[in-house]
C-alpha positions, 0 to 999 in steps of 0.5 A: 503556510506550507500547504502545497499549492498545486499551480506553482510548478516550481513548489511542486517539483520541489515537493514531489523531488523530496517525495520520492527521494526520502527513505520514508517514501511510499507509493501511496503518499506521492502527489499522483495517488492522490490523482487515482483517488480523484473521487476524494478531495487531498491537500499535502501540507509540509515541514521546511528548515533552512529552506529544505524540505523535511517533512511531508504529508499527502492528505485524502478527504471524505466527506461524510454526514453532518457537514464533517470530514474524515483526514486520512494521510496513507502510508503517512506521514514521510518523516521519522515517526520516533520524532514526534516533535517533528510529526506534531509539527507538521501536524500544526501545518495540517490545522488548516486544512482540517478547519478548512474540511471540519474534520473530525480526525486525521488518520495516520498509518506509516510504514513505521516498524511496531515498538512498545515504546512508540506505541507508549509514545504516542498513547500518552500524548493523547493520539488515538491508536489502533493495532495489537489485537485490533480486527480487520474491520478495525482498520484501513491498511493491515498492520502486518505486511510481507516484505522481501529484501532485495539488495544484495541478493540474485536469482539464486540466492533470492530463491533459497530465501523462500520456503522449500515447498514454495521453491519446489512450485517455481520450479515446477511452474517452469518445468511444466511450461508456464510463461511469464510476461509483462506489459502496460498496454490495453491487452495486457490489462484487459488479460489482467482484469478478466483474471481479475474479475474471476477471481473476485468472483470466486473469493466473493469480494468486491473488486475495483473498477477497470477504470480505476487500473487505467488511473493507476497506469496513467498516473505511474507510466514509468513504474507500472507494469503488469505481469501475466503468467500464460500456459499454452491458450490459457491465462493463469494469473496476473498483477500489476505491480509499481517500482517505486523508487526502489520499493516494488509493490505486488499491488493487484493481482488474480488467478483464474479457475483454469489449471491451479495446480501449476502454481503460475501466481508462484512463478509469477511472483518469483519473477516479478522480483527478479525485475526488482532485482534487476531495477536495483529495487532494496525490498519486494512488498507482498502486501499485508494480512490480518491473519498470521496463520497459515492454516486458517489463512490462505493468502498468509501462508502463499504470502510467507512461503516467500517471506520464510527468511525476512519474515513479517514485518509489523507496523505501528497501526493506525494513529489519529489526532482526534479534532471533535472527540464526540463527532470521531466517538460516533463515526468511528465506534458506532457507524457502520458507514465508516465501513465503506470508507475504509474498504474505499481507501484501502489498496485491497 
């Protein structure tokens, strides 16, 4: 039964090789997320043929009241998701693991692009979906992410992709003395997570811990880094962002209160990119937004002014396969409790 055991090095290496090497790979499907989220439990079950690897899913466990458990597999399944026999096939793999936990559903959301006939697809093979019209709360990830296509592109060109106002900032940042460095030690995440904080502070949203960043340093050492933009004793802005496999996530990030009128998370931005160029990354991700307006949305109209060219782009939304009909109709339509769980799993 192709359920990983994580204690054969052998059948590790082999799954963590096929991870990071398909075109469907995500950060937050490879084995060490699943080491950031140590507090939940994961399994990661696959689909071999003819001895290859073809198919994979990181699985993370929540327990929740009444002896049941939540499957939630982010940013997965690694597979086409237009080849639904495929998926139910490693579906059936999951079957162990979700009599194993009682689950009461498993929660797929990949970075499959959005089509009426996928949608279709799965509604009418009994899968529960969430996406058009579906409200923040409604879901775990945004459906809609801002993504910047890197291959092919240099520092000049890639500056002409983005909005005429955003350019104007970049420049203006730099002009005005805005410095930008990186790094992945201590100081550089405590500059980080004071950024960090203040912003939380000033937006009144919950944050996570600065035990939580020091878990994702670990578990990406060579992919990680964090970014800070400096002007003269002042720091601005701050991220940390992965490289992975080429596709480089502008995972956290904060500003401070202290001189935002000199645009430094623009600059900042801007040059985190330019290490994707660099690194031979194929695409720069933003994150996602509920919101596609700019005008009531702050954080889309920041985000788009670097996506005015490749614009947004929409995935498939949440897709569940649904194993106790009435325990998944109680927790996810009527208890506020799923709340937390999503706020928990989610990179927000």
């Amino acid at each position: 039964m192709p359920v990983l055991d994580r204690t054969n090095a052998a059948e590790v290496e082999r799954y963590e090789k096929f991870v990071r090497e398909t075109p469907y790979r995500s950060l937050t499907q490879d084995l060490y997320w699943s080491e950031v989220k140590d507090d939940w439990g994961n399994e990661q079950v696959y689909v071999e043929r003819d001895g290859e690897i073809v198919a994979a899913m990181s699985i993370l466990i929540k327990s929740v009241p009444g002896g049941y458990s939540l499957l939630y597999a982010p940013r997965g399944p690694l597979c086409d998701f237009n080849d639904i026999e495929l998926v139910e096939e490693l579906l059936q793999e999951a079957e162990v693991v979700a009599k194993k936990h009682k689950a009461f559903a498993l929660k797929m959301d990949p970075e499959q692009l959005y089509t009426e006939e996928l949608d279709a697809l799965y509604r009418d093979r009994g899968y529960e979906v969430t996406n058009v019209g579906a409200t923040k709360e409604q879901l775990i990830q945004p459906r809609f992410n801002m993504i910047v296509h890197l291959k092919d592109e240099d520092p000049d060109s890639l500056m002409l992709k983005f909005r005429g106002r955003t350019r104007s900032k970049i420049r203006r940042a730099a002009r005005e003395g805005v410095e930008v460095s990186y790094g992945i030690d201590e100081q550089y995440l405590k500059i980080f997570y004071s950024i960090y904080e203040e912003m939380g502070k000033r937006n009144q949203i919950s944050i996570r811990s600065y035990e939580y960043f020091i878990k994702i340093l670990k578990a990406f050492p060579n992919d990680a880094r964090i970014y800070v933009a400096k002007h003269e004793e002042d720091y601005l802005a701050a991220a940390v962002t992965i490289n992975y496999e080429g596709k480089l996530y502008y995972l956290y990030a904060g500003s401070s209160n202290e001189k935002r009128n000199m645009n430094a998370s623009h600059l900042l931005n801007y040059e985190m990119m330019l290490w994707g160029i660099e690194a031979g990354a194929d695409q720069y991700d933003l994150g996602g937004v509920f919101i596609l307006d700019g005008e009531k949305d702050g954080l889309f109209n920041f985000k788009n002014g670097f996506c005015q060219q490749d614009g947004v782009t929409h995935y498939i939304g949440e897709v569940d396969k649904v194993y106790r009909p009435m325990v998944y109709k109680m927790f996810v339509k009527l208890v506020p409790k799923l709340q937390e769980i999503r706020k928990s799993l989610s990179l927000g």
